[in-house]
N, C-alpha and C positions, 0 to 999 in steps of 0.2 A: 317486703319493703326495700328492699337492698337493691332487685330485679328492677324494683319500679323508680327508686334511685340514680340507678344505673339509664333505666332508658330516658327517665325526664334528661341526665344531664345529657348524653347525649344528643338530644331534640332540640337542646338549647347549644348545644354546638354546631348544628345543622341550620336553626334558623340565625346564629351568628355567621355564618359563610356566607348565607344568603344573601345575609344584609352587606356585605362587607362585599362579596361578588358587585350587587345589585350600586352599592355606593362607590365604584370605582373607579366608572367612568367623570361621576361629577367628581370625584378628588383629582385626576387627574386633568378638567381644564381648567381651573387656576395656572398649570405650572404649562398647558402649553397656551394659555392666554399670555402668561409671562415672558416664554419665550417667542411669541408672537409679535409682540411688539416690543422687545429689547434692543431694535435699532430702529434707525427711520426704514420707510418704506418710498420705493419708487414708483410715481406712478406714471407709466409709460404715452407720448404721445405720437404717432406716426408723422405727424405733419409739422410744421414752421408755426414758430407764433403769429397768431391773427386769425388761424382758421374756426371752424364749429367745435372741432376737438380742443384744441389748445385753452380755447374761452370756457368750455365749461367746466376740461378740467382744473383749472387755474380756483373757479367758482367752488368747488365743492370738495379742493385738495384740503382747502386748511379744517372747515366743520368736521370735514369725514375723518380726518387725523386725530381732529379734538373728541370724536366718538368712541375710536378706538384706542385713544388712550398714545398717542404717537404723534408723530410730524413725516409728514407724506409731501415730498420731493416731485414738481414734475419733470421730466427731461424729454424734451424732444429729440426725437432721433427719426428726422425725415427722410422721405424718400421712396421711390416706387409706389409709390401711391398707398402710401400706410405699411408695408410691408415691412420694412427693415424693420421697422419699431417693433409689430409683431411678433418679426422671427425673434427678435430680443428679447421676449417674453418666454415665449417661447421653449427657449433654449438654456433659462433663468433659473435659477432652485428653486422646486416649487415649495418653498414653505411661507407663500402669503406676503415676500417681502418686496416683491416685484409684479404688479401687476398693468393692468392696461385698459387704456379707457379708447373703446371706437366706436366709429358709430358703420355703417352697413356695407360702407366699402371696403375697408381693408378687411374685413372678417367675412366677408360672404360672397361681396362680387370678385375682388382681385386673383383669391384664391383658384376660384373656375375659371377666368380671362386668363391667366399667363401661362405660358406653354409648359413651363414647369416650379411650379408654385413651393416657396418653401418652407408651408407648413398644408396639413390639413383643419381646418378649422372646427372642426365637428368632434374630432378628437383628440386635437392639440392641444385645444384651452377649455378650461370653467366656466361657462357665463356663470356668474354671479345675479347679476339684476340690473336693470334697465335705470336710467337715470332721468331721460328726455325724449322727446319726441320733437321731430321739425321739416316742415313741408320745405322741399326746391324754391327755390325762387327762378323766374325769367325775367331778367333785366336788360336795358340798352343804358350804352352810353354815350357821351356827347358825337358819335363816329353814327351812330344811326338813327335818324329820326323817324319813329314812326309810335303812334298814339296807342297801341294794344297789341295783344299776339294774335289779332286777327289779318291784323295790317302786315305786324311779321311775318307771317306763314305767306301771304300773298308777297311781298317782296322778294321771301326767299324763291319766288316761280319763275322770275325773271333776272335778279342779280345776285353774286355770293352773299350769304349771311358767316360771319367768323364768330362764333360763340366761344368764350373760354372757359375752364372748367379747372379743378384746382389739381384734376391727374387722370390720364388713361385709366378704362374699367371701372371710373366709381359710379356713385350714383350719379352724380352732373352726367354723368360721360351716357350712364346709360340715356339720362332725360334728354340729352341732346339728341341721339341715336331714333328714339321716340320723337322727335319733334321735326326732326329729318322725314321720316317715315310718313308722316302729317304732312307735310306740306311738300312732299313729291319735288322737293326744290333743292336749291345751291344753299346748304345749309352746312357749314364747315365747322368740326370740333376742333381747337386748339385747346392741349391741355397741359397744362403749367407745375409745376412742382411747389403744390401750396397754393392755399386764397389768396395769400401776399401779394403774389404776383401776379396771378390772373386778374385780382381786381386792379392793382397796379395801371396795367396795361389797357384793361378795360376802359377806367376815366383817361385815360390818356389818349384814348382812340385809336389804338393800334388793333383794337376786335371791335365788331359791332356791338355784340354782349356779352353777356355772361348768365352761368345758372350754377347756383351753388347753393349749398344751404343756407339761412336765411339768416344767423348770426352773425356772419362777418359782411352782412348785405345792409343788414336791419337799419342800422346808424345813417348808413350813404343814401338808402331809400329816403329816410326820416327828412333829408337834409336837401333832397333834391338834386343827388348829385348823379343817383343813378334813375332811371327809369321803372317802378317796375311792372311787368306787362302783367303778370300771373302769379300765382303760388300754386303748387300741384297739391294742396289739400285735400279733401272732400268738399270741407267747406270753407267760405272766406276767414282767415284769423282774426281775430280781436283787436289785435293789436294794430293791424296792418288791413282793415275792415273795407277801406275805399278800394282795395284792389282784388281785380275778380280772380276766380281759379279757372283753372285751365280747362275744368271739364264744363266750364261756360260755352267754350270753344269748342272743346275736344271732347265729345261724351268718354267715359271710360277715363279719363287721362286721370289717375292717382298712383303718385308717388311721396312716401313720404317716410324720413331719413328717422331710425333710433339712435341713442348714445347709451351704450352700459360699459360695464366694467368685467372686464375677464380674468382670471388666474391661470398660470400653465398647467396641464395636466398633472393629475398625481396630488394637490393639493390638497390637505387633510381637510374632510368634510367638517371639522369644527372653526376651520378658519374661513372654512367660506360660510360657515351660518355666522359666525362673527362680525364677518362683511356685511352679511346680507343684514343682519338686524341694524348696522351703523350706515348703509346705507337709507335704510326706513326711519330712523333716526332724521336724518340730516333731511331728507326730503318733506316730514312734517313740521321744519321751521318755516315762519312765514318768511324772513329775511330772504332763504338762502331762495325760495320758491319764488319772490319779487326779484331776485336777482336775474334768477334764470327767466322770467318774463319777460323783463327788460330788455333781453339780449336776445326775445322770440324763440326761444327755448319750451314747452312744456312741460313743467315739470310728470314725469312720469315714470309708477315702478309697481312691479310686478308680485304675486302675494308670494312667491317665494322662488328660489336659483332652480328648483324642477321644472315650472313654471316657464322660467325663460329659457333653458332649454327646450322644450317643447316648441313654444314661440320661435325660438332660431334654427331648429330643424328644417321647421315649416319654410322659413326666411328663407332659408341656402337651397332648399329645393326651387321652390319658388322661382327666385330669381337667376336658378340653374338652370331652368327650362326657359326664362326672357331669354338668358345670353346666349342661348343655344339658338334660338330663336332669329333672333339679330344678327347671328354669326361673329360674336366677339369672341369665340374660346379662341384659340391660340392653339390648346391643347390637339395632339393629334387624333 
């Protein structure tokens, strides 16, 4: 009896460890949820207000704060076409409290364009999860009249076309590059530091177009201020239904821009599933989902941050073989 005493307690102190190993992990995130969100959070934007970045971060700063239980700060820090912001993430403590919302150019193409780029983005940051999805737009403005992008491409055979774009290496820049390539013509990229300015300049007449993502387009299209000739969707958007896509014109022609949310390397995997479930959160409100329609945004995200990794592997390669393509690296 004594023997058998002896071993029952034992067993019961063995399958106490177990349990106590096994409950250790969930005791302890409470206290790094706690410490998670014990100050605000910043959440970083490459570009100037008014662009596709700025608009949706602005849209899904305050829900996605009130998810996590915080207040989530945007800060633009433009320049080089997304990059500084980046590197500022980048370079940030990764414990969750700085993060960064882009969408395909500062993280995918900039990276491979500049001769010596100052991050890698495949192993610098987190994706997290996707936010939105949003097809280019080709627009003209009061500087060039012509009725489609069939009529463009054929203008550009005979006289300069000046497209603006919101920065060297992004997605405009590439879709210009592509539209160049199409119409064998005088087809000039001019690109600006921000949508601000290149749409600025655009209605102003000092470019003939513009092609930029379709949120800081959307409004000016709506209003008739700008033209638009295409969207490089697959198919024509809902929203924006009377206007054809590109590959009406151009077979193949599909371009079409993400917006997610990244953390710097090193970021403890509970704070990015924290992310990740408050940004699935805030994407199943109808409010924040009509917002982002509004602004021709899609709402969209991914079943989980493995997921979008996978997806943005594909992405940087991808569009690492276009710009190689095209001869945009820089790189030696």
């Amino acid at each position: 009896m004594m023997f058998n005493n002896h071993r029952s307690s034992r067993s019961t102190v063995r399958r106490l460890a177990i349990s106590l190993v096994a409950l250790t992990p969930l005791a302890m995130t409470p206290v790094l949820a706690q410490e998670f969100t014990s100050q605000p959070i910043t959440m970083v934007v490459g570009y100037p207000p008014g662009g596709s970045n700025d608009i949706v971060a602005r849209m899904i700063s305050k829900p996605l704060g009130d998810a996590l239980g915080t207040t989530i700060v945007v800060e633009n820090k433009a320049g080089a076409n997304g990059t500084i912001g980046a590197q500022h993430v980048v370079k940030a403590n990764p414990d969750g409290h700085t993060i960064l919302l882009s969408s395909v150019s500062t993280v995918v193409l900039s990276p491979q364009t500049m001769a010596k780029a100052p991050y890698h983005s495949p192993t610098d940051f987190v994706p997290i999860n996707t936010v939105g999805l949003t097809p280019e737009a080709i627009a003209t403005g009061p500087a060039l009249k012509v009725k489609n992008l069939k009529e463009l491409l054929e203008h550009a055979k005979t006289q300069p076309v000046t497209l603006s774009s919101s920065g060297a290496g992004g997605l405009p820049h590439l879709t210009i590059e592509l539209l160049k390539s199409a119409s064998n013509g005088n087809i000039v990229h001019v690109p600006y530091k921000g949508a601000g300015p290149a749409v600025t300049d655009t209605l102003a007449g000092h470019v003939s177009g513009i092609v930029m993502d379709l949120p800081p387009l959307y409004s000016l299209i709506k209003d008739g201020k700008l033209n638009a000739l295409a969207v490089t969707s697959a198919e024509r958007v809902s929203f924006l239904s009377e206007v054809p896509t590109a590959q009406e014109v151009l077979p193949d022609f599909h371009v079409v821009n993400w917006v997610g949310i990244f953390a710097p390397a090193g970021t403890p995997p509970a704070v990015i599933e924290r992310y990740d479930a408050a940004i699935k959160k805030v994407l199943e409100q109808p409010e924040v989902r009509a917002q982002l329609e509004k602004v021709a945004v899609v709402p969209s995200v991914m079943a989980s941050p493995s997921e979008f990794q996978k997806f943005f592997n594909n992405e940087y390669q991808r569009w690492g073989a276009v710009i190689k393509q095209a001869g945009l690296s820089m790189k030696d």
